[in-house]
Backbone as CSV, one residue per row, in Angstrom:
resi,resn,N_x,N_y,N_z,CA_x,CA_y,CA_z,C_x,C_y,C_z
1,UNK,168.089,58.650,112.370,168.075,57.575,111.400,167.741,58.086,110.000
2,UNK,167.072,59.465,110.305,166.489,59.864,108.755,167.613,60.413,107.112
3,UNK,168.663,60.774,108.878,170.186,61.590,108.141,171.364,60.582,107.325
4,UNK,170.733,58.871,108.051,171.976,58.168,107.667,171.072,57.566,106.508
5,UNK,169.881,57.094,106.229,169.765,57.094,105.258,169.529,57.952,104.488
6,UNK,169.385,59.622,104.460,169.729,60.430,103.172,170.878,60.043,103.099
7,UNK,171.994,59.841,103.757,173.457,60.147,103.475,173.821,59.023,102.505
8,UNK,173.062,57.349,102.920,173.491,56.246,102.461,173.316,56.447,100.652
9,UNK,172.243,57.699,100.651,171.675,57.379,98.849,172.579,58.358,98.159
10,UNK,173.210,59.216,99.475,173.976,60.186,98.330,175.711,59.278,98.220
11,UNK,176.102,58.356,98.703,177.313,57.752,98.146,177.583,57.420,97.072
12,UNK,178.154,57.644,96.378,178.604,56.514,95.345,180.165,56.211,95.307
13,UNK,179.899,54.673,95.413,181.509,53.949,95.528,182.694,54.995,93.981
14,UNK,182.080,55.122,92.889,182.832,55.292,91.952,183.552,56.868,92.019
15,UNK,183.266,57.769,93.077,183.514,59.305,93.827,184.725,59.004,94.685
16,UNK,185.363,59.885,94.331,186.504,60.045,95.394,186.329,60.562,96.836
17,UNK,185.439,60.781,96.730,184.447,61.624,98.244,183.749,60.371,98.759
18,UNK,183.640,60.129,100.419,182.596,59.492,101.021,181.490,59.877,100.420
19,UNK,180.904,60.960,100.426,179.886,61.397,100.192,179.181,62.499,99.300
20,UNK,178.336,62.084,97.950,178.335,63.265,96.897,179.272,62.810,96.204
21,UNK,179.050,63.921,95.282,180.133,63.865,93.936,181.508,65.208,94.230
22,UNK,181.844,65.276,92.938,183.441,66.290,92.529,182.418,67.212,91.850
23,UNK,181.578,68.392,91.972,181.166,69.459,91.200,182.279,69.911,90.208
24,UNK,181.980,70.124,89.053,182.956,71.591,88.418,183.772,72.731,89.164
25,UNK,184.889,72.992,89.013,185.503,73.898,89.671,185.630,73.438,91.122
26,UNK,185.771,72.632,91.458,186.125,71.532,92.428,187.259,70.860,92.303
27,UNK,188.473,70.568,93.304,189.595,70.259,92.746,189.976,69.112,94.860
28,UNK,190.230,67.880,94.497,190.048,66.732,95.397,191.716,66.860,95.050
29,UNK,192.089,67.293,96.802,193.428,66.964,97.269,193.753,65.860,97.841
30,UNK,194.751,65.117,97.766,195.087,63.885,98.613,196.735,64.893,99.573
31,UNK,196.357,64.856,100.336,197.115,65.413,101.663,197.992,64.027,102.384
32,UNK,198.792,64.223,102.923,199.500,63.597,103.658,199.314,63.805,105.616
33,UNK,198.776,63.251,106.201,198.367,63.613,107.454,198.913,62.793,108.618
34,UNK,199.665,63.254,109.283,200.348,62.135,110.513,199.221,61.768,111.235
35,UNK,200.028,59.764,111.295,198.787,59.108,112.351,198.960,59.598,113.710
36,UNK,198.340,59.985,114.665,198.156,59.757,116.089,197.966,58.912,116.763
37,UNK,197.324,57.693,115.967,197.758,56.406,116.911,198.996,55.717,116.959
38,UNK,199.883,55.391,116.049,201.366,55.419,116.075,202.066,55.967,117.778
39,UNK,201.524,57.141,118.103,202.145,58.004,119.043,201.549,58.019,120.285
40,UNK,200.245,57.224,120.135,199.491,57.195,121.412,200.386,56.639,122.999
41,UNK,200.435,56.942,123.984,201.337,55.673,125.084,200.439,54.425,124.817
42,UNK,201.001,53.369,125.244,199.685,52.440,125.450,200.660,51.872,126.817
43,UNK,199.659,51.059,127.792,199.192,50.847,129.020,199.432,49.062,129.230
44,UNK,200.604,48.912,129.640,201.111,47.677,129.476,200.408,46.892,130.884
């Protein structure tokens, strides 16, 4: 419980990151990643 609230104080909504900031010399990719649930079977 001690980890989710450090984690909760390091967010900030206005970061492109869940969590923390963009340091200097830091460079935030947006990737393209296939869903796996799309492809899952499902169980009729």
């Amino acid at each position: 419980m001690k980890l989710v609230k450090k984690n909760q104080k390091l967010h900030n909504p206005d970061s492109p990151l869940i969590l923390g900031e963009v340091k200097e010399g830091e460079t935030v990719m947006e990737v393209t990643e296939p869903s796996y649930i799309d492809t899952q079977q499902k169980l009729i």
